[in-house]
ZABA-249511 format. One record per residue (C-alpha): residue in three letters; x, z, y. Coordinates in steps of 0.1 Angstrom, whole numbers, plus 5000, padded with zeros to 4 digits. Each point is the difference from the previous one (the first is absolute). Layout:
N
   res     c1     c3     c2
   ALA      X      Z      Y
...
***
This chain:
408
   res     c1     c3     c2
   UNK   5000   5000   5000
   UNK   5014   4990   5036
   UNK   5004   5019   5030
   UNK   4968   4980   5014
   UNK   4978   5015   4971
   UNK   5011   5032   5011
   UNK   4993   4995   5038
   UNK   4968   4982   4987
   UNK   4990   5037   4983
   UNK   5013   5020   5029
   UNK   4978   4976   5022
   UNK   4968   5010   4978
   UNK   5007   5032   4998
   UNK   5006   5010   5035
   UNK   4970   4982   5010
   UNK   4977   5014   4972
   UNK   5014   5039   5016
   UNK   4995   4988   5039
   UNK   4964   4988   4992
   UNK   4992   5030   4978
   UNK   5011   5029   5030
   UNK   4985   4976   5027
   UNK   4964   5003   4984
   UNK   5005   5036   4991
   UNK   5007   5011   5036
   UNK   4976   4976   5005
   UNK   4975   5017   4976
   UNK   5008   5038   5015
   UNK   4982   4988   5032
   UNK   4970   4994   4983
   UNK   4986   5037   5012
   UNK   5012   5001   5029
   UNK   4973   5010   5032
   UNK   4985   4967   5016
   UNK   5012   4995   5030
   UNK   4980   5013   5027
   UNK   4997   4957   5014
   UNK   4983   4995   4966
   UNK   4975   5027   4995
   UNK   4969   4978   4998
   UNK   5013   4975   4974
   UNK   4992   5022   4970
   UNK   4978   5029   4994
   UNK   5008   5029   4976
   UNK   4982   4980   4973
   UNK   5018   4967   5006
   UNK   5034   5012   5007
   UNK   5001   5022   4968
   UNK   4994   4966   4984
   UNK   5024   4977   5020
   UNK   5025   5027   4986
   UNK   4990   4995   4964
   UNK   5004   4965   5001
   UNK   5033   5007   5015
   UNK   5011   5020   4972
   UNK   4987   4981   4976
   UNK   5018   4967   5007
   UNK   5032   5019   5006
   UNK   4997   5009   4968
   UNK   4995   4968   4984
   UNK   5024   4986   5025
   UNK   5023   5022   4981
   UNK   4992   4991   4965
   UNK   5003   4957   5010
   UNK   5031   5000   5020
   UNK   5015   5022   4973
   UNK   4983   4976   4974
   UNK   5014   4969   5022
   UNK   5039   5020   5001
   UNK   5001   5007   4964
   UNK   4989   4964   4986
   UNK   5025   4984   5023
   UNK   5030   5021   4991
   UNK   4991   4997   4963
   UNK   4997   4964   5005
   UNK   5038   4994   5019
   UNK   5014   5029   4974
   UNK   4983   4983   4968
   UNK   5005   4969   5001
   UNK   4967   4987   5011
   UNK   5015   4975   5025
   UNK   5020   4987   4972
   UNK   4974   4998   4977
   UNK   4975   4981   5025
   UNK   5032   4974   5012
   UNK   5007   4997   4961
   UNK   4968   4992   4987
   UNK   4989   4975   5033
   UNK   5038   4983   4986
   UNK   4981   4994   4966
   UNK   4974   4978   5019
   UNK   5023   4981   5027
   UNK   5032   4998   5011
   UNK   4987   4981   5035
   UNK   5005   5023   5030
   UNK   4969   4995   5016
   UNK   4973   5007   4968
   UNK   5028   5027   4989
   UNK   4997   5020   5035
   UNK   4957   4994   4998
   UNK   4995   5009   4965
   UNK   5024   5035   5011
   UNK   4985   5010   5031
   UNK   4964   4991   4983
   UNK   5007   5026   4974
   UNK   5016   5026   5022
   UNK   4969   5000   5031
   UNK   4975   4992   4975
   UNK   5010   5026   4971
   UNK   5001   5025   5026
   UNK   4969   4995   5014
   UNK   4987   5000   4965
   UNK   5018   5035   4993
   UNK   4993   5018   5033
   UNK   4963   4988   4997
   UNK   4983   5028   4987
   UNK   5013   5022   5027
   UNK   4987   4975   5027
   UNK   4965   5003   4981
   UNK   4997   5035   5002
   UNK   5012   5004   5035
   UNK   4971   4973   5004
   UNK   4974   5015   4980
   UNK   5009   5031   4997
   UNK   5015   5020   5036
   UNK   4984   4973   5020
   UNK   4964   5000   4985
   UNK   5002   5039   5002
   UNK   5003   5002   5038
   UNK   4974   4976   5003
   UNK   5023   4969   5015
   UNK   5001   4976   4968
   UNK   4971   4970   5002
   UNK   5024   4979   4971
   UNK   4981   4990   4971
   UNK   5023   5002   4967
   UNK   4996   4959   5002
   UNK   5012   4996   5033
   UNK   5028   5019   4992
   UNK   5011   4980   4970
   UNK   4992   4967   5018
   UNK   5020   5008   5029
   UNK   5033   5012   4979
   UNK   4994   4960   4983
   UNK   4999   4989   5034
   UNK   5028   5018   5011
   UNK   5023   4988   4969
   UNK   4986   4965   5006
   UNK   5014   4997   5036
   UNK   5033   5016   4990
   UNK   5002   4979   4970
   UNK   4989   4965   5025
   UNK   5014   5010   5032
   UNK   5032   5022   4991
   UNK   5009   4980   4971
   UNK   5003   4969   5027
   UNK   5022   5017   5023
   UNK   5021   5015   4976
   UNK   5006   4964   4983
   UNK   5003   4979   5036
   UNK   5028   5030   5008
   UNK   5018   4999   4967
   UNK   4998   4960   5002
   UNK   5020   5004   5036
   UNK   5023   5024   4985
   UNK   5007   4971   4974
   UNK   5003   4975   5020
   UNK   5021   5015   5031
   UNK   5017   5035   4985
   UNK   5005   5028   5020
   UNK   4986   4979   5029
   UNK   4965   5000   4989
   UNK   4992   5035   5019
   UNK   4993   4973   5033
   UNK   4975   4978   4978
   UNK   4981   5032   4987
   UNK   5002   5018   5031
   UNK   4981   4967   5013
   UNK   4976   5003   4974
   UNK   4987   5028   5001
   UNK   4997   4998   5041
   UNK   4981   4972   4996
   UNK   4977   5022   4970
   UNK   5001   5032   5022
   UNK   4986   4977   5031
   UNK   4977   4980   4980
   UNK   4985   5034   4985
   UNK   4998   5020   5036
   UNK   4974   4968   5009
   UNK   4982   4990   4969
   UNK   5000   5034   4981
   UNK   4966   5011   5011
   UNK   4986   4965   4989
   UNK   5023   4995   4969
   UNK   5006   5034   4982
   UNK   4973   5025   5008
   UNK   4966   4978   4991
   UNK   5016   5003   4966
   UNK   4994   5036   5000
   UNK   4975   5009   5029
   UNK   4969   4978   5016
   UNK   5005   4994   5033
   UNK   4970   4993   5028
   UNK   4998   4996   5035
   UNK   4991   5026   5021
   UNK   4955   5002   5005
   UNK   4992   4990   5035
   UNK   4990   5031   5014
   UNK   5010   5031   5024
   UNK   5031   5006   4981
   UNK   5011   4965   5003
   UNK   4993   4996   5036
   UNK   5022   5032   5010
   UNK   5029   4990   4979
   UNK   4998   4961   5019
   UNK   4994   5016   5032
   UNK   5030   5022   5000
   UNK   5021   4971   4986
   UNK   4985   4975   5030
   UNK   5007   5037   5024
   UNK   5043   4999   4988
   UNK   5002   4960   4998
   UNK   5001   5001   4965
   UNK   4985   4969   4978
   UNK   4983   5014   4971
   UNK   4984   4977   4980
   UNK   5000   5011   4964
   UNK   4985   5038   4995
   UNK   4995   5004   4964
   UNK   4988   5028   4977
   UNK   5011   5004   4961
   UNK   4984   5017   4975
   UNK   5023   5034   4996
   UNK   4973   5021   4987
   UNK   5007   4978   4967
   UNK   5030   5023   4993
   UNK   5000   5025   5026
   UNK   4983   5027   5024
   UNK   5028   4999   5020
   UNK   5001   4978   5031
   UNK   5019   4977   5019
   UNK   5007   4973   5025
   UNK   5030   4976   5002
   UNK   5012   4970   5020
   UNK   5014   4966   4986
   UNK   5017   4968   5007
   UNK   5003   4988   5037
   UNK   4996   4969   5023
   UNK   4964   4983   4987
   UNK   5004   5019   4969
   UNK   4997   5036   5011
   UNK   4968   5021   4990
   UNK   4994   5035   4998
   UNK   4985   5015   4969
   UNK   4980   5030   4999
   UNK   4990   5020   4967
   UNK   4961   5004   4994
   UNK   5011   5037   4997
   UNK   5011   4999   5031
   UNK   4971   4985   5014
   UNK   4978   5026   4981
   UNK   5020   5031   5012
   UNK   5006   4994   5038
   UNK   4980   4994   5029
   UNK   5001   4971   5014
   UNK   5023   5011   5031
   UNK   5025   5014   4979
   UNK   5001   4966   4982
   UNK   5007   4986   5030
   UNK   5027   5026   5006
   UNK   5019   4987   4969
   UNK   4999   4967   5002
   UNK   5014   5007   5037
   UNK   5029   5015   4983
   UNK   5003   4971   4976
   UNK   4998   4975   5031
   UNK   5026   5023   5013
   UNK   5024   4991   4976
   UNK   4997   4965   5006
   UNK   5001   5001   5038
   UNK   5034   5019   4999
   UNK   5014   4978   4971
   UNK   5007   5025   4977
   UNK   4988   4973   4968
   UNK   5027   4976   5009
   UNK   5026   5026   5001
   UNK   4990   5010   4970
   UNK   5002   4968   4988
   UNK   5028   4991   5010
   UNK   5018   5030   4990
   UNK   4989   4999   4964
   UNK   5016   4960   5003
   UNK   5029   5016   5016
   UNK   5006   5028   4973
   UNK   4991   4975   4971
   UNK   5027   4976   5012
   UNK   5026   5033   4997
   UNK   4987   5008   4964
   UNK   5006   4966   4987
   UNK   5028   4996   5017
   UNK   5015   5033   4987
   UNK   4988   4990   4968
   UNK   5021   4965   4999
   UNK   5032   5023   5004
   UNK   4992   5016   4969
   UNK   4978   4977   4977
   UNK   5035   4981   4986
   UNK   5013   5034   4990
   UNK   4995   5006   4958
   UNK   5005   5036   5008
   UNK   4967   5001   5024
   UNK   4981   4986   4967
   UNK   5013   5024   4971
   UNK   4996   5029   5024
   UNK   4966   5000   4985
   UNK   5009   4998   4965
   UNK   4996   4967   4989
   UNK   5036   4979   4984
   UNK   4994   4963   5018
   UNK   5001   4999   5036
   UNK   4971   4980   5018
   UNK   4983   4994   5032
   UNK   4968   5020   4992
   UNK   5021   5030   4985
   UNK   5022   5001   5026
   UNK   4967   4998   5024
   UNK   4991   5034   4981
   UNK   5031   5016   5009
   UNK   5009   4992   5033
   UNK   4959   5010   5006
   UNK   5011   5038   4991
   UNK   5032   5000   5017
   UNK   4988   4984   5034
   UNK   4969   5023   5001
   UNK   5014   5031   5023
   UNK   5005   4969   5024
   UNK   4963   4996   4992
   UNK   4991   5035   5010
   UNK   5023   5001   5033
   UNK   4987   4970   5007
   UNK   4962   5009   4990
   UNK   5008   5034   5023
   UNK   5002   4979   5031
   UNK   4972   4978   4994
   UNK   4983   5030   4997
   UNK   5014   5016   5035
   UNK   4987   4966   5017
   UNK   4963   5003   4982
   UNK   4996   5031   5013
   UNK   5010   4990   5035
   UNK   4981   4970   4995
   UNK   4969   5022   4993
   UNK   5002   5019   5033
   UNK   5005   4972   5018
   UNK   4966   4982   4983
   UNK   4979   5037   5005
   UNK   5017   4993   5037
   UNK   4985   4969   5004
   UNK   4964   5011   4987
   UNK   4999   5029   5024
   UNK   5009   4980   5027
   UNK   4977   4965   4993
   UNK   4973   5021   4986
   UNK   4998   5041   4994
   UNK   5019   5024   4984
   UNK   4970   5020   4991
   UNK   4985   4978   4972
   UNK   5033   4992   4984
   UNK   5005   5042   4996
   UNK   4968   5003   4985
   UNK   5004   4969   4977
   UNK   5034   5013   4988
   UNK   4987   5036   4994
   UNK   4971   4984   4978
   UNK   5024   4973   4983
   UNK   5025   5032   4988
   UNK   4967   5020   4993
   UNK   4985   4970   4973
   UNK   5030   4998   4984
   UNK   5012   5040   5000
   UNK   5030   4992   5018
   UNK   5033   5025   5006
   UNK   4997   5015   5032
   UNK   5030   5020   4997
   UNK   5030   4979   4987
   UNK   5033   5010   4994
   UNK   5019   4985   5027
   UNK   5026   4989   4976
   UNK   4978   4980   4980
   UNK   4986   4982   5031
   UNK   5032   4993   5013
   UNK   5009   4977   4962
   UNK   4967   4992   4993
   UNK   4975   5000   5027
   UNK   4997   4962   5021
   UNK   4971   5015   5021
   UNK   5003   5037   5024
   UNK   4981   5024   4980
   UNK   4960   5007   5016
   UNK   5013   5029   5022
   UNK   5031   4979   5016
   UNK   4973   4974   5004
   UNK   4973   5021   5018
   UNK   5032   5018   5020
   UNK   5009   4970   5013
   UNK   4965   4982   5008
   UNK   4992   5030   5016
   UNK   5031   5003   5029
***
C-alpha cells in the first residue's frame, strides 16, 4: 500500500471526526432558551417537537454517515476497488465502457445499499412529524429517474471527457473544462423546463390577487417577470419553498403550492422580492461563474495528477486508469473542496443579506420576518445553531441574524 492510500485513509478519517464533533456541538444547542427575537415562532407544544425532530435526525445522521465511513474504508481496505476494476476488465478492455460500466456500479450499488436508510428517513422520521406527502411509488419512481439521468447524462460527460483525454493527454482539462461550461450554462436556462417536469408538474400562476401583486411589484423595481410558475411540492413534501432560475428571456420564478398555502399573500410577495433581489445585485452570475471558475481549477489540478499510476492504486486497484485515478485524486483534492466550499459559503451568506436588503428596501421588511418565522416554524427549524456548524455548513444567516439584520 502507498503513501497515497495512507493519506487517502487519514483524509476519511479526519473528515468522518470533524463532521462527527461539528453535529455534536451542534446537537448540544438543541435545548438551548429561544432567543428572546424568536419567541412567537414556536409554542411550548411546537418547540418540544421541533426539538424531537432534532434529535431524532441527529441520531440517524449518526448511524448513515457512520454507515457511509465504514463501507467506504472497507471498500479501499478490502479490495473492493480492485474487485469492481477487475471484473469491468472481464467485459472490456476499451477506456470509455471500462470507466461507465465502474462508475455505474459504484453510484448505483451505493444507492442500492444506502437505500433502505433513505426509506425510513422518508417514511419513517419524516411521516412521524407530519412533513412526508411521498407515496412509496413515487419514491421508487424517482430513484429510477434519478439512476436514469446519471446513467444518460453522466455517462455522456464522462465519455466526451475521457475521449478528450485520449485524444489530447494531459491537455484535455481545457476541452472538459469547456464542456461542462457550456452544460452548467445550458442547465442554469433550461433546467426548470428540461429536468424538473420529470419529477414535479409545473403550471402558471392563476390570474388573480396573488398574481397581480407579485407583477406589480416587478413593474414597481423594473423587473420583467414573465414566467411565475407553481409546482406540485405537496407531492413529497410539507415543507415549502420558492427559487429563481435561468436569466435573460429564460428566467421564471417558482413558488411551491406549500408556499402558496402557508403565507399570506404579502409575505409572498416579500420573498419573491428577496429572490428578485438576488437577480438585481447579480449574485446568480457570480455564482455562476465562480462554480466555472473553480471547476476549471479542479480539472486542471486533476490533469497534474491523472498520468500518475500512483494516484490510481492509492485506492487499491493493480492497473492504473483514468477513472481510477478519477477516484483517487476525488479523495485527495477534497479538503480543497471544503476550503473552497467554506467561501462559497461566506459569500451566500453575504449574498443573503444583501437580497433580505433589497426586499426591505423595494418592498417591506415586515412580511419577509413573518414569512421566515413561519417557513422555520413548518419545517421545525434550529433556532439556536452552534456557531461552528453555521460557519462550515450554513449558506444562509440563521433566522435570528436574518430578523437582526432586517430589523436595523
Amino acid at each position: 500500500m502507498s503513501m497515497l492510500f495512507y493519506i487517502i485513509i487519514t483524509i476519511l478519517v479526519l473528515q468522518f471526526i470533524i463532521e462527527t464533533v461539528l453535529d455534536y456541538l451542534n446537537s448540544k444547542r438543541y435545548n438551548d432558551p429561544i432567543p428572546e427575537e424568536l419567541n412567537d415562532v414556536f409554542d411550548e407544544t411546537e418547540y418540544k417537537k421541533s426539538q424531537a425532530y432534532k434529535k431524532t435526525n441527529y441520531r440517524f445522521g449518526l448511524i448513515t454517515s457512520s454507515f457511509s465511513f465504514l463501507l467506504t474504508i472497507g471498500f479501499l481496505i478490502f479490495g473492493g476497488f480492485e474487485w469492481i476494476d477487475q471484473w469491468v476488465r472481464t467485459i472490456t478492455d476499451q477506456a470509455i465502457p471500462m470507466a461507465l460500466l465502474f462508475f455505474g456500479v459504484i453510484m448505483i450499488g451505493s444507492d442500492v445499499v444506502t437505500l433502505p436508510l433513505s426509506y425510513y428517513s422518508t417514511f419513517v422520521i419524516e411521516e412521524k412529524f407530519g412533513f412526508n406527502k411521498t407515496t412509496k411509488g413515487t419514491f421508487f419512481l424517482d430513484k429510477i429517474k434519478g439512476w436514469a439521468m446519471t446513467v444518460v447524462v453522466g455517462g455522456l460527460l464522462l465519455s466526451v471527457i475521457i475521449w478528450f483525454f485520449q485524444w489530447t493527454g494531459t491537455s484535455f482539462w481545457i476541452y472538459a473544462w469547456a464542456l461542462i461550461t457550456l452544460f452548467t450554462v445550458f442547465m442554469n436556462l433550461f433546467y426548470s423546463k428540461l429536468i424538473v417536469p420529470l419529477f414535479n408538474k409545473q403550471t402558471p400562476l392563476e390570474d388573480g390577487s396573488l398574481k397581480t401583486k407579485i407583477e406589480s411589484f416587478a413593474k414597481n423595481v423594473g423587473f420583467e417577470l414573465n414566467n411565475i410558475f407553481v409546482i406540485d411540492g405537496s407531492k413529497r413534501s410539507t415543507k415549502a419553498n420558492a427559487y429563481f432560475s435561468g436569466f435573460g428571456k429564460e428566467k421564471r420564478v417558482t413558488l411551491y403550492d406549500t408556499l402558496i398555502k402557508d403565507l399570506e399573500e404579502e409575505e409572498i410577495v416579500a420573498v419573491l422580492a428577496h429572490e428578485v433581489g438576488h437577480y438585481k445585485k447579480k449574485h446568480i452570475i457570480f455564482n455562476l461563474i465562480a462554480s466555472i471558475l473553480l471547476t476549471g481549477l479542479t480539472l486542471f489540478v486533476l490533469s497534474l495528477f491523472v498520468n500518475n499510476p500512483d494516484v490510481s492504486m492509492a485506492i487499491g486497484v493493480s492497473r492504473p486508469s483514468f477513472h481510477a485515478a478519477l477516484i483517487g485524486f476525488a479523495i485527495l483534492y477534497s479538503p480543497i473542496s471544503e476550503i473552497t466550499g467554506l467561501i462559497m459559503n461566506h459569500f451566500s451568506r453575504k449574498f443573503e443579506y444583501q437580497a433580505d436588503d433589497y426586499a426591505k428596501a423595494t418592498y417591506a421588511a415586515t412580511p419577509l420576518i413573518t414569512s421566515l418565522k413561519k417557513l422555520s416554524k413548518n419545517s421545525l427549524s434550529n433556532l439556536t445553531p452552534h456557531p461552528a456548524f453555521v460557519f462550515m455548513h450554513y449558506s444562509h444567516p440563521t433566522l435570528l441574524q436574518r430578523i437582526q439584520n432586517l430589523k436595523r
